[in-house]
N, C-alpha and C positions, 0 to 999 in steps of 0.2 A: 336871866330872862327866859319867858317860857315860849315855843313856839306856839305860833296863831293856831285854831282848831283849821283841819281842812275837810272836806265831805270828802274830796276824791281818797284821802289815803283812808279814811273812813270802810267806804264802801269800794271795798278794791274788787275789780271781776277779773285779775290778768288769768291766764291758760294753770300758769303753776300755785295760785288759791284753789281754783276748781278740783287740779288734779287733788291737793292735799286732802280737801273738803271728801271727795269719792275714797282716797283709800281709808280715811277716820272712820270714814259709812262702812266700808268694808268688811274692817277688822272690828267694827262693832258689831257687825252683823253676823260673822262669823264665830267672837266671843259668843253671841245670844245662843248660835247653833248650837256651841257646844255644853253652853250650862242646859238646854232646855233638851239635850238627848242623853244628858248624863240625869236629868229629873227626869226621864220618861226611864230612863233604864235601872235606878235605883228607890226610887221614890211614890211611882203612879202605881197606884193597885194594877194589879193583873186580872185578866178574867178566867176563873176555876169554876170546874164542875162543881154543881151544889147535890149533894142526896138528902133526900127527906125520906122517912119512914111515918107512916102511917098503920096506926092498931085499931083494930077496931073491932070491937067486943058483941056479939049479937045475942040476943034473949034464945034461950037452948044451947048455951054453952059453943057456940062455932065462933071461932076465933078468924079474922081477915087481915093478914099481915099482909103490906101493897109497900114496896121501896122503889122510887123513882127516881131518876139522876137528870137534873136541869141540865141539857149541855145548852150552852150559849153560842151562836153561831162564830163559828171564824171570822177573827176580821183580817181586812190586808195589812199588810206592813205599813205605817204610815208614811213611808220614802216612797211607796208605790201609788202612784196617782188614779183613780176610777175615770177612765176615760169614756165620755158619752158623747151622741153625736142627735139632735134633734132637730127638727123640720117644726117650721112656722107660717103662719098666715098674716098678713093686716091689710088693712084700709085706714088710708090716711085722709083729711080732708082738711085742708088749707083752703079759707077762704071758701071762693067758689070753685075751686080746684081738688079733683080726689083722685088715688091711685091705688091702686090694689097691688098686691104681688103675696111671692114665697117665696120662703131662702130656708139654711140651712145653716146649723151650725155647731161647730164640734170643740171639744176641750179636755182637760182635765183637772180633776178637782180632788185633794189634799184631803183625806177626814184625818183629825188628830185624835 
């Protein structure tokens, strides 16, 4: 004989599924970190200096040799966060009801 179907063992919410459920997320999360800094460290193009050379030939024999080297700006570490802080305005209007104000607000934010 089979046992009846139940919803409660079904949909179980006790303390020790949740914790399971959090360390799965975890160690998944943590796998991702490390395949996705071992693809930035062996795999992602780098950014290099580029040189171009230009010749340029002019009528009476003058010759303009010009070589210029692109440097691309620095960028941060992508572990290092750009942390910015900016100020704001609104008005709101609810109904017949409106309120104005300013606030402020700060963070950090990841470029990859």
């Amino acid at each position: 004989m089979s046992e009846p179907f139940s919803w409660n063992k079904a949909v179980d919410f006790s303390p020790l599924t949740i914790f399971k459920a959090i360390k799965v997320g975890l160690i998944l999360c943590g796998l991702a970190f490390i395949g996705f800094t071992i693809y930035r460290a062996y795999f992602m193009p780098t950014n290099t200096q580029k040189q171009t050379t230009q010749i340029k030939v002019e009528s009476g024999g003058t010759l303009n040799l010009t070589q210029s080297q692109k440097q691309e700006g620095k960028k941060r570490p992508w572990w290092m966060p750009t942390l910015f802080i900016e100020g704001y305005g609104f008005i709101e209007t609810w109904g017949t009801e409106s309120r104005t104000g300013v606030g402020t607000r700060g963070g950090g934010r990841w470029e990859f």
